[in-house]
C-alpha positions as CSV (number, residue, x, y, z in Angstrom):
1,X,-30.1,-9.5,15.9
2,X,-27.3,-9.5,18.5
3,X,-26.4,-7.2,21.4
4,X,-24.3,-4.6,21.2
5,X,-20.8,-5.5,22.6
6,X,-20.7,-3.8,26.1
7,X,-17.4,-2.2,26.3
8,X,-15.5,-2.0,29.8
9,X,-14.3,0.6,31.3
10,X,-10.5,-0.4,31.6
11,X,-11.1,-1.5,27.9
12,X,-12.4,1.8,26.7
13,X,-9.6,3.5,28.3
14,X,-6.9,1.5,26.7
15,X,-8.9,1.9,23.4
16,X,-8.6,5.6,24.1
17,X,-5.3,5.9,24.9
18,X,-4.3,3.9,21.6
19,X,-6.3,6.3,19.5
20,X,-4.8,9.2,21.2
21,X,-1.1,8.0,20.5
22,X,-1.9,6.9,16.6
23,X,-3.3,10.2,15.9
24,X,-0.6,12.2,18.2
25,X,2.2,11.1,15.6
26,X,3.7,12.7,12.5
27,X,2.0,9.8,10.3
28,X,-1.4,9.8,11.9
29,X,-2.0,5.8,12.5
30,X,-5.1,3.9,13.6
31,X,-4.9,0.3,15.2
32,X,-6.6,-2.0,13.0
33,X,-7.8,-4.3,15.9
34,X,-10.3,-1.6,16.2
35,X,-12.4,-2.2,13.0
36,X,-13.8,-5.1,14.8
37,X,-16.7,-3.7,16.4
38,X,-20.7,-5.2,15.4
39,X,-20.8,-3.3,12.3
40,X,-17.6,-4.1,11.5
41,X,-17.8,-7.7,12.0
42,X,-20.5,-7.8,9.8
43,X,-19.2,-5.6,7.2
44,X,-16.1,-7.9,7.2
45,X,-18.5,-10.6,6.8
46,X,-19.0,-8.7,3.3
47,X,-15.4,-8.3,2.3
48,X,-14.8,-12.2,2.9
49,X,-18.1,-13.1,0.6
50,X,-16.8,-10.5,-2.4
51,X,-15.4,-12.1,-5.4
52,X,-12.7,-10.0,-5.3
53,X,-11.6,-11.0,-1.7
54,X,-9.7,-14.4,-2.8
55,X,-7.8,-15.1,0.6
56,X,-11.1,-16.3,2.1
57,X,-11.7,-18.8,-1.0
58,X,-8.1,-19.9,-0.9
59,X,-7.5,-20.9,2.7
60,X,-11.1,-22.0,2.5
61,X,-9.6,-24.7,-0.4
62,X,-6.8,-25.7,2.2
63,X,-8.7,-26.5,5.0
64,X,-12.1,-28.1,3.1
65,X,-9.6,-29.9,0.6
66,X,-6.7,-30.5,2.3
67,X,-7.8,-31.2,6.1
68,X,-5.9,-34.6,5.9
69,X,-2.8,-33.2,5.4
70,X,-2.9,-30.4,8.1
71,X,-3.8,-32.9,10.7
72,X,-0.8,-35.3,9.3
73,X,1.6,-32.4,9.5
74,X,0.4,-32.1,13.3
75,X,1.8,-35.3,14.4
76,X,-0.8,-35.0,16.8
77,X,-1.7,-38.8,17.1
78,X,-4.1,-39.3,20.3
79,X,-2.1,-37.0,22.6
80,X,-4.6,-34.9,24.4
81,X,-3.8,-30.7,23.5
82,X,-5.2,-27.5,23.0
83,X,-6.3,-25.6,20.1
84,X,-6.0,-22.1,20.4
85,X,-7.2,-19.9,17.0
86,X,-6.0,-16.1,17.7
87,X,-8.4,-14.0,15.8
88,X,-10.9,-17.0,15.2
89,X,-13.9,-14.2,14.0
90,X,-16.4,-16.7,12.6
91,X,-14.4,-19.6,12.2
92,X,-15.4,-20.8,8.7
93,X,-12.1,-22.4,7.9
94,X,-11.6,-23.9,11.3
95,X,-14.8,-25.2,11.8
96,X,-13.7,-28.2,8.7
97,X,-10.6,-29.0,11.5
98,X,-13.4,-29.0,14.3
99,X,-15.0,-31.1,12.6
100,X,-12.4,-33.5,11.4
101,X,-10.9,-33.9,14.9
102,X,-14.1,-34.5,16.5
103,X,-15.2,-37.2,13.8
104,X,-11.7,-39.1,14.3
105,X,-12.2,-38.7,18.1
106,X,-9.1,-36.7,19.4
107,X,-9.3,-35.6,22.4
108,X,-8.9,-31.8,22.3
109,X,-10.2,-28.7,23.5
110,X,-11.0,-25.9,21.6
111,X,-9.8,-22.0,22.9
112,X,-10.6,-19.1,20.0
113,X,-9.4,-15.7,21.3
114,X,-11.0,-13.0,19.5
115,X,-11.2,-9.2,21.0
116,X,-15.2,-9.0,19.9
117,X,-17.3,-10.3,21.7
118,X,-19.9,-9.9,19.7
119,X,-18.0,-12.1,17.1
120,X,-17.5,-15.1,19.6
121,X,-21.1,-15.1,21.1
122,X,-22.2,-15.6,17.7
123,X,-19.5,-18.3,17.3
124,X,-20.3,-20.2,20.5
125,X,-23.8,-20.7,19.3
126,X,-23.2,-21.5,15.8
127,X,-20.3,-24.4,17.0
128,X,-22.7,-25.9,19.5
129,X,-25.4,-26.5,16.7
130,X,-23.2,-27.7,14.4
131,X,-20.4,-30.0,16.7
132,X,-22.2,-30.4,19.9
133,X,-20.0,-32.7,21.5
134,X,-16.9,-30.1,20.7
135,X,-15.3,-29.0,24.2
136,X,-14.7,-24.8,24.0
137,X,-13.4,-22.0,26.1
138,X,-13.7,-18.7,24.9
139,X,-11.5,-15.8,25.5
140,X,-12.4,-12.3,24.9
141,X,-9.3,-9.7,24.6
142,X,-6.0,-9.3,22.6
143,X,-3.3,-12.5,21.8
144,X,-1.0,-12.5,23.9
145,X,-2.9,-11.8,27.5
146,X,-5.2,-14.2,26.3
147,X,-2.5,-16.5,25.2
148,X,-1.4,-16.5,29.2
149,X,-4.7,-17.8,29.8
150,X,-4.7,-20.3,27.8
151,X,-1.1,-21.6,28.2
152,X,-2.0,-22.4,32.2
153,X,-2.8,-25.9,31.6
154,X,1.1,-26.5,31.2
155,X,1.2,-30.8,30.5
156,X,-1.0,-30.2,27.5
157,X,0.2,-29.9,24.2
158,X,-0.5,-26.2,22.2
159,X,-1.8,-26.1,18.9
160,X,-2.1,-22.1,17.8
161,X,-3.9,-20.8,14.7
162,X,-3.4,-17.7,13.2
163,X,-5.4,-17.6,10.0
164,X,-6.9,-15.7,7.0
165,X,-3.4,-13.7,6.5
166,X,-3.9,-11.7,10.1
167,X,-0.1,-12.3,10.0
168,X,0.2,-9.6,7.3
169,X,-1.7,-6.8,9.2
170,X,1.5,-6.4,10.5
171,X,4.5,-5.1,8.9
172,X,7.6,-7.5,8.4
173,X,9.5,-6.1,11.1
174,X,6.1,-6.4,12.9
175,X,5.5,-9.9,11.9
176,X,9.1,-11.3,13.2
177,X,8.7,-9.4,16.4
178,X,5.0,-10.6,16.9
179,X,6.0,-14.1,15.7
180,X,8.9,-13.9,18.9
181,X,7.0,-13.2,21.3
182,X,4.7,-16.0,19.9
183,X,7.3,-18.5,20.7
184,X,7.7,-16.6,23.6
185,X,4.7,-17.5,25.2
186,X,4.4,-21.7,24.1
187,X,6.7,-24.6,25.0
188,X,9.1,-26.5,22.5
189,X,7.5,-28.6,20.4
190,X,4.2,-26.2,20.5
191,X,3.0,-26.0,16.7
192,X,1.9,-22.8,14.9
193,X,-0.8,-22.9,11.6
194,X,-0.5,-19.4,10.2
195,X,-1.8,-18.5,7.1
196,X,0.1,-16.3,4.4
197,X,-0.9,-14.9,1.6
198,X,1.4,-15.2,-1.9
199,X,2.6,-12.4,-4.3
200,X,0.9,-12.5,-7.1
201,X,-0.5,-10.4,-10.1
202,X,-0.8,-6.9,-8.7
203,X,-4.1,-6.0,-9.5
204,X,-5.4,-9.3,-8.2
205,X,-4.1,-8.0,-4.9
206,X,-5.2,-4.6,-5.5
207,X,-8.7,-4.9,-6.0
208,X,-9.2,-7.4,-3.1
209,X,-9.1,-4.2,-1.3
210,X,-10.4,-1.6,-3.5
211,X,-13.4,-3.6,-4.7
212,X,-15.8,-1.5,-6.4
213,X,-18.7,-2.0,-4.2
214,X,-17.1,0.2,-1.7
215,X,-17.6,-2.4,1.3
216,X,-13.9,-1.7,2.2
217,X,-14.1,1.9,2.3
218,X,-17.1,1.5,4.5
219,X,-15.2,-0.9,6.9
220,X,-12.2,1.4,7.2
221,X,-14.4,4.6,7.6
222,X,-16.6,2.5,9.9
223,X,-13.9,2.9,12.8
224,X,-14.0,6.7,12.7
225,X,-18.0,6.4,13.8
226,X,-16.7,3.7,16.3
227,X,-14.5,6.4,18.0
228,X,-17.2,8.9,17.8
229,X,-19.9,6.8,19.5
230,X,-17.4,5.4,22.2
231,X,-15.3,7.6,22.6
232,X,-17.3,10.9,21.9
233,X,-15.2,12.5,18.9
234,X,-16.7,14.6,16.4
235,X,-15.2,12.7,13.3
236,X,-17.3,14.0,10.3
237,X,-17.1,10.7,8.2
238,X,-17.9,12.6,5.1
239,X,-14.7,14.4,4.9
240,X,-12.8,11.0,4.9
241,X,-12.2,9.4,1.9
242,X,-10.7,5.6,1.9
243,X,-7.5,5.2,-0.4
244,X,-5.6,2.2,-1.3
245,X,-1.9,1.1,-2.3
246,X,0.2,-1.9,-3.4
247,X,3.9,-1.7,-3.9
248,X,4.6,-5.2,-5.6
249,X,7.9,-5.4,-4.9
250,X,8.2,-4.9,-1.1
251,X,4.9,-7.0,-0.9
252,X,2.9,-4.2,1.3
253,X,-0.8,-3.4,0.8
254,X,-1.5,-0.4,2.2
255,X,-5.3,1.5,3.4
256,X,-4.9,5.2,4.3
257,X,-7.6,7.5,4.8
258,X,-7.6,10.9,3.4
259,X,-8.8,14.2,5.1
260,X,-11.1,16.2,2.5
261,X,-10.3,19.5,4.0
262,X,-8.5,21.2,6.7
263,X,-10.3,20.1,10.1
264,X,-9.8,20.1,13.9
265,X,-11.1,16.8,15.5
266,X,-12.0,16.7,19.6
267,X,-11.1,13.5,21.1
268,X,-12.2,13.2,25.0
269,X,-10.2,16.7,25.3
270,X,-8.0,16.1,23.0
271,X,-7.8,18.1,19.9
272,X,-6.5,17.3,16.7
273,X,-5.4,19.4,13.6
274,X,-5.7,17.7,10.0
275,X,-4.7,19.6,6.8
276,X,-6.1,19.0,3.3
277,X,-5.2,15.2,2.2
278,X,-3.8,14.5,5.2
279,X,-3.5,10.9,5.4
280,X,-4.4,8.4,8.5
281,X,-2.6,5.0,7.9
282,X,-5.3,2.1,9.1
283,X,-3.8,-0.8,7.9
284,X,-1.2,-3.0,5.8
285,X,-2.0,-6.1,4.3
286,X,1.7,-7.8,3.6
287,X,2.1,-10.2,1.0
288,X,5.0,-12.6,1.0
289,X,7.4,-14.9,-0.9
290,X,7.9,-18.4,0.5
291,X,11.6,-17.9,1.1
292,X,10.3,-14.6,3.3
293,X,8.4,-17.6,5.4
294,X,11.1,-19.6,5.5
295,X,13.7,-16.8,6.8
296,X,10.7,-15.5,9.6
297,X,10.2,-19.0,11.4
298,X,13.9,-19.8,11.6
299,X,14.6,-16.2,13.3
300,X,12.2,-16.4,15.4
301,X,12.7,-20.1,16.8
302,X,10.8,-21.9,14.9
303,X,10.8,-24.8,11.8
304,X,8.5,-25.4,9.6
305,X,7.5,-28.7,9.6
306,X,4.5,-28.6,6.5
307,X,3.3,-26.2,3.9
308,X,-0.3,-26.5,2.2
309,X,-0.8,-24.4,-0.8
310,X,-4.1,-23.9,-2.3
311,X,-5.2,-25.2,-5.7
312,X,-4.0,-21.9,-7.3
313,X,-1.1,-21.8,-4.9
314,X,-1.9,-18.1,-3.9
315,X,-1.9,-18.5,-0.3
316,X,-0.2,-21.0,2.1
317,X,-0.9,-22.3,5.3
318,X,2.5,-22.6,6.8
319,X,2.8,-25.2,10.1
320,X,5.7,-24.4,12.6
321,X,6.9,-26.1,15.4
322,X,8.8,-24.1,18.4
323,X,12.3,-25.6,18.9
């Protein structure tokens, strides 16, 4: 069994603060980041091993299948650089590149940023059992501090991962203003793996996340006790029901949660009014088109210089280089 993730203080306010905004607005929004706490991780664990949850088994494909060809499109040679994964959780796709690199003897170093620390504990000590000779840095906190961190050793060439569709927690205007400040932060000639997940047939997509076992709603209600324990609320979880959208034509996949009744919730002082099916907007899952990939890297200074589709071409992994 593994620790409880100790929380600090300045973190605990800044996850305060961030509930208090999201539920002080017209459309009552929680951050999604937030889900990742030990009983989240591990019911996320869950999702990815459902049937129903294809992404997993599609970028899976690309990087057990297709390793080759990522590491060709990286024109990486025998140039020393750093591989940064933002969100790395577990690492199950990754861990084939880890894997690959180390066998063919590139010299790299390997940075996953994840804001659970829980998550990368687990992840330091699986790695070193299963590629002890691979060099790694963890970094606990969100992308783009973390990214700072990381980018300090300025001669050495970046090599980012942003993987299992994270890019479409966001929406698009999200994404392109997420994806800027990526390119932001690296050099030119930096490269970018980020993994995006296809339109396809709508219930396909639907039922990924509204799977009948109801390991989604428990993951999204899961949050809610979060915020209780930490931050002392009085959430009653029972009087929250999860609910689930998919508009195929805009591409967004939506997770709400709906307020049974009318109910005040207390919040470190804070109070907040909820009417009957009131709705709290906890996350979008956006699905895209490849020309919608090809439009977001160009605007945002990038080209893509490879795409990797899996054997049911559902999902792509899409690798951009800043210019």
């Amino acid at each position: 069994m593994q620790k409880n993730t100790v929380q600090k203080p300045k973190d605990q306010i800044v996850f305060l603060n961030d509930v208090v905004t999201g539920l002080s607005q017209l459309q009552k929004k929680l951050h999604s980041k937030y889900f990742y706490d030990e009983k989240g991780d591990r019911l996320f664990q869950k999702i990815m091993e459902m049937p129903e949850y294809y992404l997993t088994a599609c970028e899976l494909d690309i990087f057990k299948n297709k390793t080759a060809e990522l590491v060709n499109d990286l024109a990486i040679n025998q140039t020393p650089f750093d591989l940064i994964e933002l969100g790395a959780g577990d690492a199950l796709k990754s861990t084939y590149l880890l894997k690959y690199l180390t066998a063919a003897d590139i010299n790299f170093t390997y940075m996953p940023i994840d804001i659970s620390g829980n998550i990368l504990a687990v992840l330091e000590q699986n790695l070193k059992k299963e590629i002890p000779d691979l060099d790694i840095k963890l970094l606990q906190g969100d992308y783009f501090k973390m990214l700072e961190q990381a980018m300090h050793a300025p001669n050495k060439k970046k090599v980012l991962l942003f993987l299992g569709g994270n890019i479409g927690n966001m929406d698009v205007a999200e994404a392109f203003s997420f994806c800027k400040e990526l390119r932001n932060k690296v050099n030119k000639g930096d490269l970018l793996i980020t993994g995006f997940d296809l339109k396809k047939n709508p219930h396909t997509i639907l039922n990924a996340y509204n799977d009948p076992h109801g390991i989604t709603a428990s993951f999204n209600l899961n949050l809610l006790a979060r915020i209780n324990r930490e931050l002392g609320a009085d959430f009653d979880i029972s009087k929250f029901q999860h609910y689930q959208t998919y508009d195929p034509v805009s591409g967004a996949c939506k997770s709400y949660l709906v307020s049974l009744t009318e109910q005040i919730i207390h919040i470190a002082g804070h109070k907040f009014s909820f009417m009957e099916n009131e709705l709290i907007d906890m996350e979008i899952s956006q699905k895209y088109e490849l020309q919608d990939i090809d439009k977001l890297a160009s605007n945002s200074g990038f080209q893509i210089v490879g795409q990797i589709q899996d054997s049911k071409n559902w999902f792509v992994d899409s690798v951009w280089q800043a210019l």
